[in-house]
C-alpha positions in Angstrom: -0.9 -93.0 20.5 -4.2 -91.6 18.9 -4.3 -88.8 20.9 -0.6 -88.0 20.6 -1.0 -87.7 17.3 -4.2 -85.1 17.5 -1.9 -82.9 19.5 0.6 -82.8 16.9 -1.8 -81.7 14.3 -3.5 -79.0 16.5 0.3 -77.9 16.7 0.7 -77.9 13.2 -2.2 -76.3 12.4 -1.5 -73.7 15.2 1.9 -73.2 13.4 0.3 -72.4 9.8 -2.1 -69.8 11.3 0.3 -67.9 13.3 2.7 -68.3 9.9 -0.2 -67.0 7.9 -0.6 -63.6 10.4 3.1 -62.8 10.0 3.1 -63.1 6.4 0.0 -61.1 6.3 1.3 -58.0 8.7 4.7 -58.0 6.6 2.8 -57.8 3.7 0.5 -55.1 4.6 3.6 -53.1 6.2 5.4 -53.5 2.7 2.5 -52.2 1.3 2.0 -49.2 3.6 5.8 -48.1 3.3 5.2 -48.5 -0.4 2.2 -46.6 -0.5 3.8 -44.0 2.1 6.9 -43.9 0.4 4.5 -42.8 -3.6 2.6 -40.7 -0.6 5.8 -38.6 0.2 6.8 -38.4 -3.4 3.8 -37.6 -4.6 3.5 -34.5 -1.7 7.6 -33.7 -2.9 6.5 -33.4 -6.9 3.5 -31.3 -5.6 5.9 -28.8 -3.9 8.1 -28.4 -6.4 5.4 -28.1 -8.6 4.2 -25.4 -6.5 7.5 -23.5 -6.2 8.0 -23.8 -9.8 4.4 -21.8 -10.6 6.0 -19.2 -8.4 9.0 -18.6 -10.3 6.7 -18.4 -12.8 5.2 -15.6 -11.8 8.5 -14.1 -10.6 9.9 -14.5 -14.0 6.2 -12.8 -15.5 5.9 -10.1 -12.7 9.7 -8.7 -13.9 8.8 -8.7 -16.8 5.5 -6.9 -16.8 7.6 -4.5 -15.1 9.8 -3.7 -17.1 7.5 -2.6 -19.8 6.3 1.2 -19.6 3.5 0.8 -21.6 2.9 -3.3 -21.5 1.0 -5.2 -24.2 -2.6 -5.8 -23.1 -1.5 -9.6 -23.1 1.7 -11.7 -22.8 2.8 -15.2 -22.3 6.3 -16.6 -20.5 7.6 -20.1 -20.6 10.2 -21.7 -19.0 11.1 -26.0 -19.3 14.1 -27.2 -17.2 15.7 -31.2 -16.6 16.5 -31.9 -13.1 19.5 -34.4 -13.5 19.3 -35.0 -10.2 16.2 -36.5 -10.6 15.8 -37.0 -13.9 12.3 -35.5 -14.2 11.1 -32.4 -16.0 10.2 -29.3 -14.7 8.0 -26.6 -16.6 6.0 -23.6 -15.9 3.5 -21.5 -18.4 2.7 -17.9 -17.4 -0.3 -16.2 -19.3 -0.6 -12.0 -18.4 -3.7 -10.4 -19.0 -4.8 -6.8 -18.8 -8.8 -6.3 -17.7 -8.4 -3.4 -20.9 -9.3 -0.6 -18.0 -7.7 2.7 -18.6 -5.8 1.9 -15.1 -5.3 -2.2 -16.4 -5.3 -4.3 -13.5 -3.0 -7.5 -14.9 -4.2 -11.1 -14.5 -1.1 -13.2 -14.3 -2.1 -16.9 -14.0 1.1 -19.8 -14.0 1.0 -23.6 -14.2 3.4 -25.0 -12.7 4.6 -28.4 -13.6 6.6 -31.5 -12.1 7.2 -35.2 -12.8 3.4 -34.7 -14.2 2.2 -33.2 -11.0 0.4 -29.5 -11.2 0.1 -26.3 -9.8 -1.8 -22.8 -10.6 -1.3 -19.9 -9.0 -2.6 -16.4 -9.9 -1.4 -13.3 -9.4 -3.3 -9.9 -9.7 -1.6 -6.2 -9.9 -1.9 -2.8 -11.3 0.5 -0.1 -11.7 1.1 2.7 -9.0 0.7 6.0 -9.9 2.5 9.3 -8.2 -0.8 10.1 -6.8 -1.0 7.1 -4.8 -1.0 9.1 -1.5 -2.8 11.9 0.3 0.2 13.3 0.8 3.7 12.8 -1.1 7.5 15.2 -0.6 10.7 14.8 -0.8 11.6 16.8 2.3 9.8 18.6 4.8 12.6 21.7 4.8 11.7 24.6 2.4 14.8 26.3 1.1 14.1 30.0 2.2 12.0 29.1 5.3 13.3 25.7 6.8 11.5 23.5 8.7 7.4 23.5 8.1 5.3 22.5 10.3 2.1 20.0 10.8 0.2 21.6 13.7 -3.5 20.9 15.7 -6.1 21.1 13.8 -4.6 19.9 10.5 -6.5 16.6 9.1 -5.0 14.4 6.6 -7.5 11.3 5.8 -5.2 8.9 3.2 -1.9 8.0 2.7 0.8 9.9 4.1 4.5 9.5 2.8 7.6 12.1 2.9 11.5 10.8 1.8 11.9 13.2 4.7 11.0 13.9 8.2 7.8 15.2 9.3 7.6 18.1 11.5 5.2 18.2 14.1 3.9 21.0 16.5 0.7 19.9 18.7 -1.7 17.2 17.9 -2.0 17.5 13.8 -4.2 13.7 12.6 -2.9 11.4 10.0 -5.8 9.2 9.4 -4.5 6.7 6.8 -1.0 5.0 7.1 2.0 7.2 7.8 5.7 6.8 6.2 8.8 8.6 6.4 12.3 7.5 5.7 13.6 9.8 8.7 14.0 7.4 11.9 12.4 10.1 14.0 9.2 12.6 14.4 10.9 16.2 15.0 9.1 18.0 17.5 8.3 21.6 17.9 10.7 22.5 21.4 8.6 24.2 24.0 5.1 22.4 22.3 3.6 19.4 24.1 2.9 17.2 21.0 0.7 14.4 20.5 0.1 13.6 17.2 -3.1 11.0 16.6 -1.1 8.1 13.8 -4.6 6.3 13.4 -3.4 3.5 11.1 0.5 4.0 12.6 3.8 5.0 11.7 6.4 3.6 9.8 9.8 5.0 9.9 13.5 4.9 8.8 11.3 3.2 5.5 13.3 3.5 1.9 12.9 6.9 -0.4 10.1 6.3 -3.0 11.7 7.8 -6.7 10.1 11.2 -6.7 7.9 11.8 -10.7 10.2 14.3 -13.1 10.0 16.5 -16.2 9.1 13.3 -17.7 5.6 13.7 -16.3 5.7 17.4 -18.1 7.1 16.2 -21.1 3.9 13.3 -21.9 1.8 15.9 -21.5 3.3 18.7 -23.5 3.4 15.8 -26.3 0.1 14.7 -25.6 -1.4 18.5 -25.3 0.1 19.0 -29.3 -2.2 15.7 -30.6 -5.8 16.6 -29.2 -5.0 18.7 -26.3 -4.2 22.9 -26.3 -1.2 24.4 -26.1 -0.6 27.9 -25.2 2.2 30.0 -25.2 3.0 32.8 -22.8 1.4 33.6 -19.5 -2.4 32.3 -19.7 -5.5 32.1 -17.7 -8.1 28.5 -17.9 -11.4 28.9 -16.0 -13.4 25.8 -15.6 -16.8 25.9 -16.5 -19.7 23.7 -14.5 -21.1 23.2 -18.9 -17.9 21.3 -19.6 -16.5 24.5 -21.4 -13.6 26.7 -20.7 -12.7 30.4 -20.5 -9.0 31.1 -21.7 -7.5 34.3 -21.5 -3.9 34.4 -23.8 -2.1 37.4 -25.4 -0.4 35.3 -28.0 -3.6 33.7 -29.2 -5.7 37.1 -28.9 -7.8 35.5 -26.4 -9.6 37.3 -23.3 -11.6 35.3 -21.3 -12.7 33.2 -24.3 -15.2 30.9 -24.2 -14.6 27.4 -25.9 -14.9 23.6 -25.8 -12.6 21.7 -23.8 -9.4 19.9 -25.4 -10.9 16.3 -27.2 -7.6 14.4 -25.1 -8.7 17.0 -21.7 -5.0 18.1 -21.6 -3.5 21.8 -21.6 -0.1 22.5 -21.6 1.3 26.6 -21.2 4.6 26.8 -22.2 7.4 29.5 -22.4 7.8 32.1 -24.6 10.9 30.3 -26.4 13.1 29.8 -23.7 11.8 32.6 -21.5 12.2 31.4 -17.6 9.5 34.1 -16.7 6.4 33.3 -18.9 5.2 30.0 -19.1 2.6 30.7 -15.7 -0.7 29.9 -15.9 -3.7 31.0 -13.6 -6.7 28.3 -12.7 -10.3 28.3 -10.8 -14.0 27.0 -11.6 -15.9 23.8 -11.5 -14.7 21.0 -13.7 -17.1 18.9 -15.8 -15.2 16.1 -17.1 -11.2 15.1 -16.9 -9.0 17.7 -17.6 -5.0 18.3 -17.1 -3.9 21.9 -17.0 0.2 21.7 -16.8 2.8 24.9 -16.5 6.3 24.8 -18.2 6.8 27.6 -15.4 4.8 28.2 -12.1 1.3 27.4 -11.5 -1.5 29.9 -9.4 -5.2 28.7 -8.2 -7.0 32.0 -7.7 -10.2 30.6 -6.3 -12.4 27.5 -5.5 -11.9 24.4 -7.6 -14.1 22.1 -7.5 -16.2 19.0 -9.5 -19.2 19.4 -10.8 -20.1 15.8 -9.5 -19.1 15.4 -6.4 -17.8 11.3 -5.9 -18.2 12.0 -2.3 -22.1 12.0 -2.8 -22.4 10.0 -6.3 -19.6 7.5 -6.6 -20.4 7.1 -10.0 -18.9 10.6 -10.5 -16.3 10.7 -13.6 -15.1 14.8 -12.9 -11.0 15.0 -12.6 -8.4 17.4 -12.8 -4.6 17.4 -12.4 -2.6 19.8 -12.1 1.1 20.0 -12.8 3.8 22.6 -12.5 7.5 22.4 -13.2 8.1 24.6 -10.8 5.6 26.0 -7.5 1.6 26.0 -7.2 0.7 29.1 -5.6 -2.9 30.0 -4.2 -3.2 33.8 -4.1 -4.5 34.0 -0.8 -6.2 38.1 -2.0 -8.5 36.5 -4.4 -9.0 33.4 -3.4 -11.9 32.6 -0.7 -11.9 32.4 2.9 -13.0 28.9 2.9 -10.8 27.3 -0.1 -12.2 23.9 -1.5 -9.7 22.1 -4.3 -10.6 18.9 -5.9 -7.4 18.1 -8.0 -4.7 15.8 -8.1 -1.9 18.7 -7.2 1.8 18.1 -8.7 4.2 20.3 -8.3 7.5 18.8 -9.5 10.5 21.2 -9.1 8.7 23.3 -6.0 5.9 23.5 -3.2 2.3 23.9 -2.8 1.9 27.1 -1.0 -0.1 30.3 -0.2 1.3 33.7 -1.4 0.4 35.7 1.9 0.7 32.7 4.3 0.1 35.0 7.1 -2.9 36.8 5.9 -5.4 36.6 8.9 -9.6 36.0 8.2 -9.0 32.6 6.4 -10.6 29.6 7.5 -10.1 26.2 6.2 -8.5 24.5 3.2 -10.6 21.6 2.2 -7.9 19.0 -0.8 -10.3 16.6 -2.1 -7.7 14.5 -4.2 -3.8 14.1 -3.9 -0.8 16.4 -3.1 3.1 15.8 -4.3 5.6 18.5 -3.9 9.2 18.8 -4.2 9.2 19.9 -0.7 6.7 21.2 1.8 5.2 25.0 1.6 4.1 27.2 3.7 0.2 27.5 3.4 -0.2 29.5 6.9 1.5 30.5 10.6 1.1 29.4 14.1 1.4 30.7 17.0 4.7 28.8 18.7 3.4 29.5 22.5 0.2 28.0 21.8 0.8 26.1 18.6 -2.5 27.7 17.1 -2.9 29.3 13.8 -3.0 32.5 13.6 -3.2 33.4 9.8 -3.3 31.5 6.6 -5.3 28.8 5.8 -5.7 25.6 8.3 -5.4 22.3 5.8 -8.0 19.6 5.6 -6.4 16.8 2.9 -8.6 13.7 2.1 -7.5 11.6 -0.4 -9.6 10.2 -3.5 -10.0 6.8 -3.2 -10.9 6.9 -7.3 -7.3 7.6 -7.5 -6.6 3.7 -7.2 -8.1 2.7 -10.2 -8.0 5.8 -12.6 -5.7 8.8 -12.7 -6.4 12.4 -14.7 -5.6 12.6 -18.1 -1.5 12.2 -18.9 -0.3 11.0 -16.0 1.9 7.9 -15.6 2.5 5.2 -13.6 4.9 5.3 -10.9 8.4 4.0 -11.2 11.7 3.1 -8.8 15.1 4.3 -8.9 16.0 1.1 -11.6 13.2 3.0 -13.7 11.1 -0.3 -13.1 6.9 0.6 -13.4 6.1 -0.2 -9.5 3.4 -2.4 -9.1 0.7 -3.2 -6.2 0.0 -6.2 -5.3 -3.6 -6.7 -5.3 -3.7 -10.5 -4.5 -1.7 -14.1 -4.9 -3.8 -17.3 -4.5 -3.5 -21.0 -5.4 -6.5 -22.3 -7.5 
């Protein structure tokens, strides 16, 4: 009987233990599912946190945009009650400019949920029309059609036409190439093989060409601080920092005087004269100047800086140049070997040589960025061999200084909404 009742207890106590481990596992599963279940929540209030510092920045980024000249600082708020949930959601957006002449905005966001946050940061700066090596609207000119890119013709930067390039032999585009046609054109009867180092993109959406508008900020600007001549006129650059003007209206021949405090000229008509209002350029530029024509536009020699960025970085020379209408080089006085540093704008017209076909030229070195209306004819090939065979051969390399400072009066880039466009410089979580 003793030992019957021994085995009972061992059976009890056996009983309690094994009672004890069940209790314990359903207790420490209750308390993983509960600790996974505050887990999952937790990771669902830090998304939505996340997502809300985003439209944060959405909200802040249109914004920005839609100012044309943005304060150097802004804030945007936004606080929202998710019935669903019954929690708050909130985000805080602060914009900052770095106070450059080219700002480069700072726009951080905390995002906010169910006390759960998130920052992210956003960094952009406005696009200017000389954003590219290269800009047209078309590649057609209206008296001689279709112009051609042929061997030998370098282009190191951007590249970007609303049109379609037209190619003849084995022309380089060093730097990422765009056009909105869905297809190269070739030269018929020319093996072609152009060299796309960084690509092509094609069939891509029209970029909203600059206007008058451009013309018209400086024409203002030009009356406050700047120069303003009337009639057909004539600006040499000198490597001092001075200038030589030649004007009829203001007695002036070849007079010798200190550059505009604001570095912008403007030549404009002779009251509403559609003939006058042409202006003649050449020299070495000290300093950042903007020479603009109400008319047409002619380079007559070599322009270039006195500091060349290509061998001193720190180099602060620039020079734009705008025309309403064509830019002209007149091939008769201008050099066999043509350099031009300048950002080179011509709104309503081309960039083109007078005597395109003039033989005993050599090369034409752009140090900066072109836009034109539409492509001009600048020399002439040989369609058998696809060789030039007068004119000038053109070597384009694009400013890199363009990014982050632009010549005197020009303005930032905007779409077809007229919306500043903006470039994305980074987007991080902190």
């Amino acid at each position: 009987m003793r030992r019957l009742s021994q085995n009972k207890g061992y059976a009890l106590a056996f009983s309690l233990i094994f009672l004890f481990l069940i209790v314990s596992f359903v207790a420490a599963y209750i308390l993983a599912s509960a600790h996974g279940l505050s887990t999952a929540n937790r990771g669902a209030d830090s998304s939505r946190a996340y997502y809300i510092a985003d439209a944060g920045i959405t909200d802040a980024f249109i914004q920005l945009r839609g100012y044309s000249s943005p304060a150097s600082s802004f804030t945007v708020s936004n606080a929202s009650f998710d019935p669903g949930s019954g929690k708050m959601g909130s985000y805080s957006v602060t914009a900052a400019s770095n106070g450059a002449s080219w700002p480069i905005y700072t726009l951080t966001s905390v995002g906010t949920y169910n006390g759960v946050t998130k920052t992210l940061v956003l960094k952009a700066q406005q696009t200017s029309i000389s954003s590219y090596a290269y800009l047209s609207n078309t590649e057609i000119h209206p008296t001689y059609g279709a112009l051609w890119w042929i061997t030998g013709m370098t282009t190191v930067g951007p590249v970007r036409t609303n049109g379609t390039l037209n190619i003849s032999g084995s022309p380089i585009f060093d730097g990422t190439t765009t056009q909105s046609g869905s297809a190269i054109n070739y030269y018929n009867g020319v093996t072609s093989n152009p060299n796309f180092v960084n690509g092509l993109t094609l069939s891509a959406p029209t970029v909203t060409f600059p206007t008058t508008a451009l013309l018209n900020n400086i024409s203002s600007s030009a009356s406050s601080g700047g120069l303003v001549l009337t009639g057909n006129s004539t600006v040499v650059f000198n490597a001092n920092g001075t200038i030589n003007v030649t004007n009829s209206a203001r007695g002036w021949n070849n007079t010798n005087m200190a550059k505009p405090t604001n570095g912008m000229i403007y030549v404009q008509n002779t009251n509403s004269s559609t003939t006058d209002g042409n202006v003649t350029v050449q020299g070495t530029v000290k300093g950042q100047v903007t020479v603009a024509s109400a008319n047409q536009m002619y380079i007559s020699g070599n322009l270039v800086y006195n500091t060349d960025p290509r061998t001193n970085p720190a180099s602060t020379d620039m020079l734009g140049l705008v025309s309403k209408n064509d830019i002209t080089v007149l091939a008769n006085s201008a050099p066999a070997n043509l350099e031009l540093d300048a950002v080179i704008v011509a709104l309503n017209g081309s960039f083109q040589v007078d005597q395109w076909w003039l033989t005993g030229k050599g090369n034409m070195i752009q140090y900066g960025s072109l836009v034109n209306n539409y492509c001009g004819p600048t020399g002439v090939f040989d369609p058998s061999t696809g060789n030039l065979t007068g004119g000038y051969n053109q070597l384009q390399y694009y400013d890199t200084r363009l990014q982050t400072m632009i010549p005197p009066g020009f303005m930032a880039a905007v779409d077809s909404t007229g919306r500043t466009v903006y470039v994305k410089l980074s987007y991080r979580e902190l």
